[in-house]
N, C-alpha and C positions, 0 to 999 in steps of 0.2 A: 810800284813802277811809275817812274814821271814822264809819263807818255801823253798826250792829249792830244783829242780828235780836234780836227779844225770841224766843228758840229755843225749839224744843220742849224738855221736859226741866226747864226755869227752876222752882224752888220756887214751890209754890203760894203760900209765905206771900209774897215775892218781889214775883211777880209783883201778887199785893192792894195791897202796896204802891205799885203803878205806877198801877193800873189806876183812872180819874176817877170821881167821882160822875155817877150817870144822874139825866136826869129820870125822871117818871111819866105791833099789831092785826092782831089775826090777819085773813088772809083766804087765797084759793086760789092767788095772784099775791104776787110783792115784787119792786117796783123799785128799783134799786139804781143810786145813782147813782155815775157811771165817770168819767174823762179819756179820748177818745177816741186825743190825741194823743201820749201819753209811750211812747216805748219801752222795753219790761222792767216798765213800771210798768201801766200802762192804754194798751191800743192798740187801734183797730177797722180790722180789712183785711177789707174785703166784708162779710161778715157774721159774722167769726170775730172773738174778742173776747182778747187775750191780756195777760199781766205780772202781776208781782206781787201787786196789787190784787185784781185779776180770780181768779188765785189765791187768797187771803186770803177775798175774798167768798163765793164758791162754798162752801168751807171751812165757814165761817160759816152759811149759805145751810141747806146739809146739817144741820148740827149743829141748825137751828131746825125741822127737818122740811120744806125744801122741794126737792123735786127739780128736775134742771137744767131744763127743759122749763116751771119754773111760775117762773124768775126771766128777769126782764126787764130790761137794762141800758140806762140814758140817757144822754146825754152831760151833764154837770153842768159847766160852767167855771166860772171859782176866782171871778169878782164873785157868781153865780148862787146859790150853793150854799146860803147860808142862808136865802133866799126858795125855795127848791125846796124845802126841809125843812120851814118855815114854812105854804106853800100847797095841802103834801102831790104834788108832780109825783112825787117819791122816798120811799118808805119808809128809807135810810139811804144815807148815801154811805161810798164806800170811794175815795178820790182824792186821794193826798198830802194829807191835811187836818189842818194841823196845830193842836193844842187850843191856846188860848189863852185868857184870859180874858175878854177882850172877844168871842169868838165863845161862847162860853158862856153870855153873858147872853139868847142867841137861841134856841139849840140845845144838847141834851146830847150828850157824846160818849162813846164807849165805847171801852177801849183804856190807854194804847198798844199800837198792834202793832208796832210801827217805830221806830227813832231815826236823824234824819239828822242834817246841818248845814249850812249854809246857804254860798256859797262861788260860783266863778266859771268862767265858760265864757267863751274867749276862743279866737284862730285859733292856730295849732299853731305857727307862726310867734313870737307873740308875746312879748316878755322886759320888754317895760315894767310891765304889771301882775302883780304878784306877792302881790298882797291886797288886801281891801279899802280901804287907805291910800292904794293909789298908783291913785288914780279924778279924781280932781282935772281939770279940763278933755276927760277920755273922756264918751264917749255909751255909757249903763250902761242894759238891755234887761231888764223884768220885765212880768208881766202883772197886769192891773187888779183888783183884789180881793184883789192878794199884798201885805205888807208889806214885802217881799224888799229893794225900791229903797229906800224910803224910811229905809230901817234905816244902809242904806251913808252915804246922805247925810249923815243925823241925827246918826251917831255915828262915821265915820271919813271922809269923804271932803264935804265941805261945796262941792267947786267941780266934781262929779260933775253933769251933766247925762242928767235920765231922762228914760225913752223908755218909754212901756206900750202891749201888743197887748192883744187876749182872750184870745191863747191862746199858750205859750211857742212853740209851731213858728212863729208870724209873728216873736219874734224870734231863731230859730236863720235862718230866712231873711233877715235883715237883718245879721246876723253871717256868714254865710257869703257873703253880699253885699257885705260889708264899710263898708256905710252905717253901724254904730255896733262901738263895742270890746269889748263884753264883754255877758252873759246873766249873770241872778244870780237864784240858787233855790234851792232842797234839792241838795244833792250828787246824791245816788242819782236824782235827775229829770236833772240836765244829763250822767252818768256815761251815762245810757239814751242822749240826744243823739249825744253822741260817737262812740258804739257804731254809730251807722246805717251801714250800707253806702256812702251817701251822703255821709256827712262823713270814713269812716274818712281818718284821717292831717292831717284838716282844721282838726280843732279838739281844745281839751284843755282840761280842769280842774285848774285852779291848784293845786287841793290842801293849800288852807287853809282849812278850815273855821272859823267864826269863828260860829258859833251850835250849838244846839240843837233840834231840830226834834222833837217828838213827833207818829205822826203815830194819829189816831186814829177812829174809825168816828161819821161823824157820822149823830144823828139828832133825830126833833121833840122838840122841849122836855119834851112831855108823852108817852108812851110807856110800854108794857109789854116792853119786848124789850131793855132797856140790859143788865140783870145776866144774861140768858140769853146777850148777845153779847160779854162778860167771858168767863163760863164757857167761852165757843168759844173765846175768845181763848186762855185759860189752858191 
């Protein structure tokens, strides 16, 4: 997987280099918005909240002075997320959310914390698709508000037929169901996938990554908390 952590340790100056321009509140509560459904990354079982993210946030959480007990997780999916920030439902998300510049005209981000790349979940079985290239006539699985599919299309695979859920677990169920061929996302989200107990031996990542993904801490436009949640990151 070429995934790498922005690690403890990284040069301060380094890391300035990475880290995006914030926009421009306190209170006794911060919502923080999650994925409920990535394993390793953002997961809710009952009432326990676990991955990466969830990690990362906490982290962060602390460093801004708030105890576990005063932060509140929501579920935020990937169309939602700029209208949650926008509306104020979240004080920031932490959810695979990767900067780009067309999300930046809406929302400022804070970050990178993460670097993925973007790549393919298919069944364990499979020897036809071996990259984004050879999509051509398959049924190719993303969710709504991701750019993920239409990237494949646009730029390697033009007779690729998409398929979008709200959330990736409706198309791990559809892949494991075998009603379409392949899931396309960040590496380290479809890496969590595979991992479930559920699919172990089931399904696998190509292992070609073919993007860049920065993923980074979203929050409202306008905001006093960007360079405080640099610093945590840093």
């Amino acid at each position: 997987m070429r995934t790498k952590l922005i690690a403890a340790g990284t040069a301060a100056a380094a890391m300035a280099a990475l880290l995006t321009g914030c926009g421009s509140s306190d209170d006794d509560k911060l919502t923080i918005g999650i994925k409920f459904d990535q394993p390793g990354l953002g997961l809710r079982s009952g009432s326990d909240y676990s991955g990466f993210d969830i990690d990362v946030a906490r982290y962060v959480a602390k460093e801004l002075g708030y105890e576990a007990d005063q932060i509140e997780f929501k579920e935020t999916p990937s169309p939602q997320r700029e209208n949650m920030l926008q509306s104020g439902q979240v004080d920031m998300i932490f959810a695979t959310y990767s900067i780009t510049d067309a999300r930046k005209e809406k929302v400022a981000f804070a970050g990178p914390y993460f670097i993925a790349g973007q790549d393919l979940l298919v069944a364990a079985d499979n020897t036809d698709i071996t990259g984004p290239d050879a999509l051509d006539g398959k049924k190719l699985c993303s969710v709504q508000g991701s750019t993920s599919a239409q990237k494949v299309k646009d730029d390697y695979s033009t007779g690729v037929q998409l398929q979008e859920f709200d959330t990736y677990s409706k198309c791990i169920e559809q892949l494991a169901a075998g009603t379409i061929d392949a899931v396309t996302t960040d590496d380290i989200i479809l890496a969590g996938f595979a991992a479930q107990p559920a699919n172990a031996g089931k399904l696998k990542v190509v292992g070609s990554p073919f993007s860049e993904e920065k993923y980074g801490v979203g929050l409202p436009k306008d905001n006093d908390t960007c360079q405080k949640v640099n610093d945590a990151i840093t």
